[in-house]
Structures are given as structure tokens and as C-alpha cells.
N, C-alpha and C positions, 0 to 999 in steps of 0.2 A: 563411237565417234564422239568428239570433243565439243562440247558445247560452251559457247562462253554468254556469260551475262553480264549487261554491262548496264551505268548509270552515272549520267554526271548532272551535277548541278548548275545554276545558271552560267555560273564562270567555265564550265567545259561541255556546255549542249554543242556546240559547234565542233571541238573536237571529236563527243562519241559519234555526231553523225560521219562524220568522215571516218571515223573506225569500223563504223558499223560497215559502209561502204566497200571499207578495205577487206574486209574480213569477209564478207559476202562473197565479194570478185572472187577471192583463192578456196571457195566453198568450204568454209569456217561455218558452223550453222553458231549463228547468235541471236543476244533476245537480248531486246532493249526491257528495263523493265516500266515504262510509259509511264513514269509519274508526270506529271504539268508540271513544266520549268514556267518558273515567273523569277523577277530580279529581289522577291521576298525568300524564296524557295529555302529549305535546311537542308543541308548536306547530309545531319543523321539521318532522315529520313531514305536516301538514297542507296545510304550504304546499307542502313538495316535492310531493304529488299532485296538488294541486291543478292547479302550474305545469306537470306533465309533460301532462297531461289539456287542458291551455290551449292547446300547442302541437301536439296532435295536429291540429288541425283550422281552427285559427285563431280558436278561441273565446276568452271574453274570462272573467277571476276575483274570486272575491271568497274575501276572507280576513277572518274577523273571529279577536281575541284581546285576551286584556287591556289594553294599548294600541298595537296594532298596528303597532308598532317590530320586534318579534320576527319576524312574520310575514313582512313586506317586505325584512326582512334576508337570511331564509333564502332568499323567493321570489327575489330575487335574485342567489344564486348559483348558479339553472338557467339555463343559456343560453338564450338566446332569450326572456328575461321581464326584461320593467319593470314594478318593483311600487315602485306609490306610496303612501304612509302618505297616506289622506284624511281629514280632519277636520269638508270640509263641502264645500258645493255647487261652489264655488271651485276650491278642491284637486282634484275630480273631474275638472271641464272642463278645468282647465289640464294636470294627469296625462296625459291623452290628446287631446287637444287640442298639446298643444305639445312634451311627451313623449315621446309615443305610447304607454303605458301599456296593459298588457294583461290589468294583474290589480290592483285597489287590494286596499291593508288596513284595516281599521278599528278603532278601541278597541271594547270590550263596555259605555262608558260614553256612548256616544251613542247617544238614544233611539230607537225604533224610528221614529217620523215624520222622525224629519232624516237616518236611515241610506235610507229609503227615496227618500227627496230625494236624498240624494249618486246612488244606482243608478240614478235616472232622468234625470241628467244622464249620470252615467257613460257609461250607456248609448247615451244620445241624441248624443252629442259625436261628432264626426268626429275619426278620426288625423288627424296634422299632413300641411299639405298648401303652405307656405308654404318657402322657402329656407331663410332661418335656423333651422328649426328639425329640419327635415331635414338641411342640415352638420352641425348640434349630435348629434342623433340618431347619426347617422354616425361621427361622431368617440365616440361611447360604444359603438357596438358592432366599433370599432379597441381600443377597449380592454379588452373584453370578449375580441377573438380574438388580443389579443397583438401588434398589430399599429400601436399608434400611438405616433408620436414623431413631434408636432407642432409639441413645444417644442425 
């Protein structure tokens, strides 16, 4: 079963609780990961747990923050995590679909009906399972371990 983790900072506490919500109601098991939102709060700090909490088990993340640039930034310097900035239903599928994407981010300025639309693709999308996009895959995590020089 799918478990999602999720974590926003001051600019998206009000979205993840309504995600969490959402995602409860259609018996989604998810886990906030409870750090204290204050209007000081660091958004690395949210995605790093998030992303550590992602790889325990092969569960998948969500990250909301003011424009979710920040979030995907940071989540990306835990190994083992592709974080994608989503903007919309599109962004989702293709994130993990083609990507393989294990945690998106979101801005705190899209509305809660089209944020809940990106998660049910998110969610619904299959990793990549075609050649080219597993070489491509492949070749980013040669560079993630140091280890590529393709060029």
C-alpha cells in the first residue's frame, strides 16, 4: 500500500492540512512529518524529512512552500530523491512517469482543487518503465554517485 509523506512550510501549513484531509477521506495512509510551523520556519528543513522518511520504505512525498523551487532544491540534495517542482496535472505524470519522481513540490498559490488533481495523478502514474527513459534515469543517478563521464 502507498504511503505518502508530506510537509509544508509556513506558506503551505494550510494547504497540507487540507491534503492530508483529502487524502485520508479516499483511504491514502499519510504522515505529516510534525515539524512546528512558525512564520520563521526553513523550508530545507521540511523537505530534508520529508525526503529521509520517503526512502525509508519506498514511499512517495509532497512538499508544498511558497513556490516550490526552494523545496525541490533542497529535496534534491538527499540521495536517493527526485523532486519535481509541479505546477499541474502534466508536470505530475510526467515527474514520475518519465522521471521517476518520488516526491513533487508545489507553490502555496495553487488552489486547493488543482493541487488535489496534480496528487491523484501523482499518485496514480506508474515509474518509468520504457528504455529511454530509464538510460536517462540512469545517467542521473551516475551523477548523483560520482560516477559519470559520458561526455
Amino acid at each position: 500500500m502507498i504511503k505518502i509523506i508530506i510537509g509544508a512550510d509556513h506558506q503551505g501549513v494550510n494547504l497540507r492540512d487540507q491534503i492530508i484531509d483529502y487524502l485520508s477521506s479516499n483511504e491514502i495512509e499519510v504522515e505529516d512529518i510534525a515539524l512546528e510551523n512558525s512564520s520563521t520556519d526553513d523550508y530545507p528543513d521540511f523537505a530534508y524529512k520529508v525526503s529521509k522518511e520517503v526512502l525509508k520504505n519506498g514511499n512517495l512525498g509532497i512538499l508544498i512552500c511558497g513556490t516550490g523551487i526552494g523545496m525541490s532544491i533542497a529535496a534534491n540534495k538527499v540521495k536517493g530523491i527526485l523532486c519535481a517542482r509541479v505546477l499541474n496535472e502534466t508536470d505530475a505524470f510526467l515527474a514520475k512517469n518519465h522521471n521517476k519522481a518520488n516526491v513533487i513540490a508545489m507553490p502555496s498559490n495553487i488552489n486547493i482543487e488543482e493541487m488535489k488533481k496534480i496528487i491523484d495523478v501523482f499518485i496514480a502514474t506508474k515509474f518509468p518503465v520504457e528504455e529511454r527513459h530509464l538510460r536517462r534515469i540512469e545517467k542521473i543517478n551516475k551523477i548523483e554517485n560520482g560516477t559519470y563521464n559520458e561526455l
